[in-house]
C-alpha positions in Angstrom: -38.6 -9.3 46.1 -41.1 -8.6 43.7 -39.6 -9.4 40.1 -40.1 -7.9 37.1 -42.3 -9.3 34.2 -39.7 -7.7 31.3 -36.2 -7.3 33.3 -34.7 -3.6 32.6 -31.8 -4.1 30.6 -30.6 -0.8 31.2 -30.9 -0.2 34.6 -29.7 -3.8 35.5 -26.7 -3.2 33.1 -24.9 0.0 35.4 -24.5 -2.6 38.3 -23.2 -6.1 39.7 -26.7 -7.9 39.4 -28.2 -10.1 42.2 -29.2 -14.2 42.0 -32.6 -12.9 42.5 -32.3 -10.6 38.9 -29.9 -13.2 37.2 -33.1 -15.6 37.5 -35.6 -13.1 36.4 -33.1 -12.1 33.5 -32.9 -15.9 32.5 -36.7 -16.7 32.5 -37.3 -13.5 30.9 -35.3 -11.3 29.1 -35.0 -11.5 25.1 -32.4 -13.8 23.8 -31.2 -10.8 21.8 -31.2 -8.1 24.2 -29.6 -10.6 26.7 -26.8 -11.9 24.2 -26.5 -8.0 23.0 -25.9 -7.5 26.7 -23.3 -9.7 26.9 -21.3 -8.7 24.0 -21.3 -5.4 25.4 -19.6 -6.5 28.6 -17.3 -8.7 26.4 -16.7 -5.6 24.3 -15.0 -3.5 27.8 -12.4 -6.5 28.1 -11.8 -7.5 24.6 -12.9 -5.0 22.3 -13.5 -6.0 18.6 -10.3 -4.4 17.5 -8.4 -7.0 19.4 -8.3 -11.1 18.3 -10.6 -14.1 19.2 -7.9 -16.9 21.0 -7.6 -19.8 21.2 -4.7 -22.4 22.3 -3.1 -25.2 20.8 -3.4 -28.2 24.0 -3.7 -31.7 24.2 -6.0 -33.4 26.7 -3.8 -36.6 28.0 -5.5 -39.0 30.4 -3.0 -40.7 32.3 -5.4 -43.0 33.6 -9.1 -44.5 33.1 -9.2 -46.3 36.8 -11.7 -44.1 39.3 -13.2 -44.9 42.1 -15.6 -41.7 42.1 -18.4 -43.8 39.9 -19.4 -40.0 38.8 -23.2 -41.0 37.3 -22.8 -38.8 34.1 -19.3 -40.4 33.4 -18.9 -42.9 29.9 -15.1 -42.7 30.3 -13.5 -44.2 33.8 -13.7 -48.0 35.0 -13.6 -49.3 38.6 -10.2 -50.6 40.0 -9.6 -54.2 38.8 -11.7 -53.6 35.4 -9.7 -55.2 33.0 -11.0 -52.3 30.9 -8.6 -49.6 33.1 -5.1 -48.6 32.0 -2.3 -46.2 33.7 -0.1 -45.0 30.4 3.3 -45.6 30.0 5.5 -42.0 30.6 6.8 -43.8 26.6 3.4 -43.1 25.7 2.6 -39.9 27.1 6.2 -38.5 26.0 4.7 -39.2 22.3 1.3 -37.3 22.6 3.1 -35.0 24.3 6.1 -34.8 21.4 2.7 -34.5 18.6 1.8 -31.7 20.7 5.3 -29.8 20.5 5.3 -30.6 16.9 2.8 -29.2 15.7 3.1 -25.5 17.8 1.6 -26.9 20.9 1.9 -24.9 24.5 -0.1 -26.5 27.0 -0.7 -30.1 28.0 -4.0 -30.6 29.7 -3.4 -34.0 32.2 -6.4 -35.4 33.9 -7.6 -39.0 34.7 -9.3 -40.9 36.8 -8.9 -41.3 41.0 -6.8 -44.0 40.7 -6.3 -45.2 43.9 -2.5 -46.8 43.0 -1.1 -43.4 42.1 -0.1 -41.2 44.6 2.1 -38.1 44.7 5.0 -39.7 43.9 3.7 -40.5 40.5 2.6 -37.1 39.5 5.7 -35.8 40.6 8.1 -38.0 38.4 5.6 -37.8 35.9 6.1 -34.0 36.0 9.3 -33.6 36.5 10.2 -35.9 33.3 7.7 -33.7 31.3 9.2 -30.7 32.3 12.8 -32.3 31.4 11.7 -33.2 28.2 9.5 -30.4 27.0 10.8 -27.3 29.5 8.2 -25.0 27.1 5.3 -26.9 27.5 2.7 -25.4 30.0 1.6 -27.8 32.7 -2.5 -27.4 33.3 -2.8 -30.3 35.0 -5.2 -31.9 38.2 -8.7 -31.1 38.4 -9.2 -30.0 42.8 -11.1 -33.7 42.8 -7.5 -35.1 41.5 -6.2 -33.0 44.0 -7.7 -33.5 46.8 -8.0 -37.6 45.8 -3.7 -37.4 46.0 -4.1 -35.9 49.6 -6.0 -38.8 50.7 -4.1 -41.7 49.2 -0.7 -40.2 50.1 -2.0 -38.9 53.6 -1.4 -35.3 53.0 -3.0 -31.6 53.4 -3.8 -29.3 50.2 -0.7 -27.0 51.1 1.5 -29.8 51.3 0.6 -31.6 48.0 0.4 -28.5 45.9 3.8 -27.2 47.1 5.3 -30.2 45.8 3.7 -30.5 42.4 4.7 -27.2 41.8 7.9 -27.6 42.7 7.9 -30.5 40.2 6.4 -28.4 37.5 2.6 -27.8 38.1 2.0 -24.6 35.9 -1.6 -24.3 36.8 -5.3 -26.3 37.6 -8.2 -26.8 35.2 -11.6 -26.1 36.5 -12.4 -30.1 36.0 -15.1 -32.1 38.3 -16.9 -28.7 39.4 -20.4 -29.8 38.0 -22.6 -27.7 39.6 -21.4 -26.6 43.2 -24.4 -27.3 44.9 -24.4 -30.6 46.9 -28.2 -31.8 46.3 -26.9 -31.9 42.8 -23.7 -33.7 43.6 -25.3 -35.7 45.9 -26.8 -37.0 43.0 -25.2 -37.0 39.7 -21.2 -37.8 42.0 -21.6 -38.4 45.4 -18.4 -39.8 46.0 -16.8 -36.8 44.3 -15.8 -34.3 46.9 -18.2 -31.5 47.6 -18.6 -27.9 46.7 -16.9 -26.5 49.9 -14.2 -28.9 48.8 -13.9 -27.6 45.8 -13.7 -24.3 46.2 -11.3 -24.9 48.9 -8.9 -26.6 46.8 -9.0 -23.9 44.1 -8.2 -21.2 46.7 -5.4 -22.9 48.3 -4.2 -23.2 44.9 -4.3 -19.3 44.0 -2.7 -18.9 47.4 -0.2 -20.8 46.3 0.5 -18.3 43.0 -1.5 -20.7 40.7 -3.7 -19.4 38.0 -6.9 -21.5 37.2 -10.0 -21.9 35.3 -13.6 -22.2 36.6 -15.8 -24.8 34.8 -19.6 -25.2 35.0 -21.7 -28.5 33.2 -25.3 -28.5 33.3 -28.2 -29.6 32.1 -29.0 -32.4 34.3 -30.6 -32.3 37.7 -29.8 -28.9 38.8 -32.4 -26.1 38.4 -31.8 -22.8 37.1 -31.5 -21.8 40.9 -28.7 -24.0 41.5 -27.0 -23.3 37.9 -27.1 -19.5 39.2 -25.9 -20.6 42.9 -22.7 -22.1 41.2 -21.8 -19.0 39.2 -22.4 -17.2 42.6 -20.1 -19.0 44.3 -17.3 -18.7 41.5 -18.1 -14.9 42.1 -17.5 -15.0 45.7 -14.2 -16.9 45.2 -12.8 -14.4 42.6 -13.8 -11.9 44.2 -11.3 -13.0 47.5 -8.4 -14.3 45.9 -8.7 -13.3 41.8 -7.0 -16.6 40.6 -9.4 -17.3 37.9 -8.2 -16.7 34.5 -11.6 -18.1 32.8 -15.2 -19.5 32.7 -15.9 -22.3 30.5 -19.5 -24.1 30.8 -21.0 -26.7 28.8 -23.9 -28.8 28.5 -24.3 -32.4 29.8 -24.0 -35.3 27.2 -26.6 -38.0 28.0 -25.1 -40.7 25.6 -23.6 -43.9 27.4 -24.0 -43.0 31.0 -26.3 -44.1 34.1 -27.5 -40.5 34.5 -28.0 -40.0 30.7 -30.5 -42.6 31.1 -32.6 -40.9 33.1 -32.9 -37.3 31.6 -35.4 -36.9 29.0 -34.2 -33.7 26.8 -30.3 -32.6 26.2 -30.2 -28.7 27.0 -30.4 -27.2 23.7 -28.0 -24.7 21.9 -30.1 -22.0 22.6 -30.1 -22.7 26.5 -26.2 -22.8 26.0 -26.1 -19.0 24.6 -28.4 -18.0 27.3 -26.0 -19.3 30.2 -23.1 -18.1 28.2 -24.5 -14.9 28.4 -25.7 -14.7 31.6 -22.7 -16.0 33.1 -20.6 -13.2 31.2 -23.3 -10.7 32.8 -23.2 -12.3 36.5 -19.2 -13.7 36.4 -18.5 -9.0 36.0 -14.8 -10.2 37.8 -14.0 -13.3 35.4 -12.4 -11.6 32.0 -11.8 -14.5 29.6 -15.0 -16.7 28.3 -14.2 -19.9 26.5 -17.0 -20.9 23.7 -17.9 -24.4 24.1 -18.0 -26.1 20.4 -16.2 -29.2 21.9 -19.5 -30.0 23.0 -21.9 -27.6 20.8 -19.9 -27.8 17.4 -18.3 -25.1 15.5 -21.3 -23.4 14.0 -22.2 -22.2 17.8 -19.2 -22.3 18.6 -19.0 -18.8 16.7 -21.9 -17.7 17.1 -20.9 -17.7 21.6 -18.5 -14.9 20.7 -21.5 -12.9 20.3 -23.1 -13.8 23.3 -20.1 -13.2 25.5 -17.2 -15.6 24.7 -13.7 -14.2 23.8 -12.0 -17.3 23.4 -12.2 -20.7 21.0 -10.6 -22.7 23.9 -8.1 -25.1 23.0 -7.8 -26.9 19.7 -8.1 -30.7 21.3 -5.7 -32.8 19.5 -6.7 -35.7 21.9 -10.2 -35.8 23.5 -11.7 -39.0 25.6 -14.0 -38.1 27.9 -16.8 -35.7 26.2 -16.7 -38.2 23.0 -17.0 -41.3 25.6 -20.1 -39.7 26.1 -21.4 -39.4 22.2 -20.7 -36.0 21.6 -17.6 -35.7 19.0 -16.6 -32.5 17.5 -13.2 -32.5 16.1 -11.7 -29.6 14.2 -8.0 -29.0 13.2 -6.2 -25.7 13.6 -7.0 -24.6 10.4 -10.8 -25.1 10.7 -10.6 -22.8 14.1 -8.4 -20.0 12.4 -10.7 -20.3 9.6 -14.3 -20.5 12.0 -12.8 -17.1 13.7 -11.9 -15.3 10.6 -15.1 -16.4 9.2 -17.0 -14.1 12.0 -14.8 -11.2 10.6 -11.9 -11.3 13.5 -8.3 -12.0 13.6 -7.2 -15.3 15.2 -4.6 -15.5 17.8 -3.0 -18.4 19.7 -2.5 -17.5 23.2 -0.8 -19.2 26.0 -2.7 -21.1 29.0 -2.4 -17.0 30.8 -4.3 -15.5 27.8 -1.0 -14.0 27.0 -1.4 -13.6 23.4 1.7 -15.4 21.0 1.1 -14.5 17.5 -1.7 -13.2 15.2 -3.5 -14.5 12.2 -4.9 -11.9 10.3 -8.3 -12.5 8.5 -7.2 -9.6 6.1 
């Protein structure tokens, strides 16, 4: 296919667009026009009468003990570090309780693949949760943490996720997706499961009436072929089963890990809007875009809902593993309302489904 030296914007914009002119948009269409582009499409779901979002979470990891030895990771220990913890259900009942208090819906639990805990942790730790805080949304288990529980406890995908859910499981982040390309996982975790595996998990889970999220980090050792491969692949799986309620990406933090060591240059702000924006173009079935100023801080952070996002993601009253890494942006639910209204648009915190639960107005 011969591409073109200035990508038609206009003629590319009437239809789903292939890898072949994703690429040739990325390499060479104007920041601008390509971020204008964006907001358009952003503009047909969430048009600027409506709010920007975002959602009052907690990230809790339950545990720091993984065996995956993910090369990018500055969080997780090896089993029998002195370094590794499991937390108490005391402890995690008062992050939790914080969360409640202060207007909080949705409790983000991740952690490590510990291989000590299997299902019948989760599902007491669930089923107390649920018991203590029955409004608190459950967005818990990345598919690694998934399918990691199928192995220690010696059980399929339909099996396992039947039972969390019947202990309380609300829905999956998009968690330990990287890039799904395996020369790149290979790499950065190849003890991590791989990109069929992945994608598996996440479709047994919207078979199973789950809503999740898709996730993309980059910035590492994938090329912009592969970075375009994994938002193909998302594609093809929303496209079969529609269980995706967002895209979040975000760049790769090089501070205090093995593969930090060995990358040169951080992917710049500018490369972030880019992807942002292409990925709203390419991702045409994914509706909500998170902006990533966990990792880019808030000055980007607004200037992503002009390049495509429609969502401030979740205020983060706990974060460990991005800042294990040396990237710490903290903000307070004030400082979001007020970064939103700053751009001109009314705030709204939403619940994990995007369901929308009461308005700030900027006016």
């Amino acid at each position: 296919m011969q591409l073109l030296t200035k990508p038609n914007i206009d003629k590319l914009s009437s239809k789903r667009i292939s890898k072949e002119e994703a690429l040739d948009i990325y390499k060479n269409a104007d920041l601008f026009e390509l971020g204008e582009w964006a907001n358009n499409i952003r503009k047909k779901h969430h048009p600027d009468t409506k709010p920007v979002t975002f959602i009052i979470d907690r990230n809790i990891n339950y545990t720091n003990v993984c065996d995956a030895a993910c090369r990018f990771c500055a969080f997780a220990f090896w089993p029998g570090d002195k370094r590794g913890y499991i937390n108490s259900y005391e402890t995690i009942y008062e992050k939790t309780k914080e969360l409640v208090d202060l207007g909080g819906t949705q409790l983000l639990l991740q952690g490590g693949h510990n291989p000590e805990l299997k299902i019948e942790y989760y599902i007491d730790l669930f089923q107390r949760l649920k018991k203590d805080f029955p409004g608190v949304t459950l967005h818990a288990l990345s598919p690694s943490e998934i399918d990691h529980i199928c192995r220690v406890s010696a059980l399929d995908t339909q099996t396992v996720l039947k039972r969390l859910i019947e202990a309380g499981l609300n829905s999956i982040p998009g968690g330990g997706a990287e890039i799904l390309v395996d020369r790149v996982r290979n790499i950065i975790s190849p003890l991590k499961i791989k990109s069929d595996r992945w994608l598996n998990v996440m479709e047994e889970a919207h078979r199973a009436g789950l809503k999740t999220t898709a996730t993309m980090m980059y910035g590492h050792v994938e090329t912009l072929e592969e970075r375009i491969e994994h938002m193909d692949r998302i594609r093809q799986l929303q496209d079969k089963t529609g269980g995706f309620t967002a895209f979040i990406s975000w760049t790769f933090q090089k501070e205090n890990n093995p593969l930090g060591r060995e990358i040169e240059k951080s992917a710049t702000s500018l490369e972030y809007l880019k992807t942002l924006a292409l990925s709203r173009i390419y991702l045409d079935n994914i509706v909500n875009f998170q902006s990533s100023w966990v990792t880019q801080g808030i000055q980007i952070g607004q200037v992503a809902l002009t390049f495509g996002a429609n969502d401030m993601g979740g205020t983060m009253l706990e974060e460990n593993v991005v800042s294990a890494a040396g990237t710490l942006c903290k903000t307070t639910i004030k400082e979001i309302i007020h970064a939103i209204h700053s751009t001109g648009k009314d705030a709204a915190q939403r619940d994990t489904q995007y369901k929308v639960l009461k308005v700030i107005s900027c006016k």
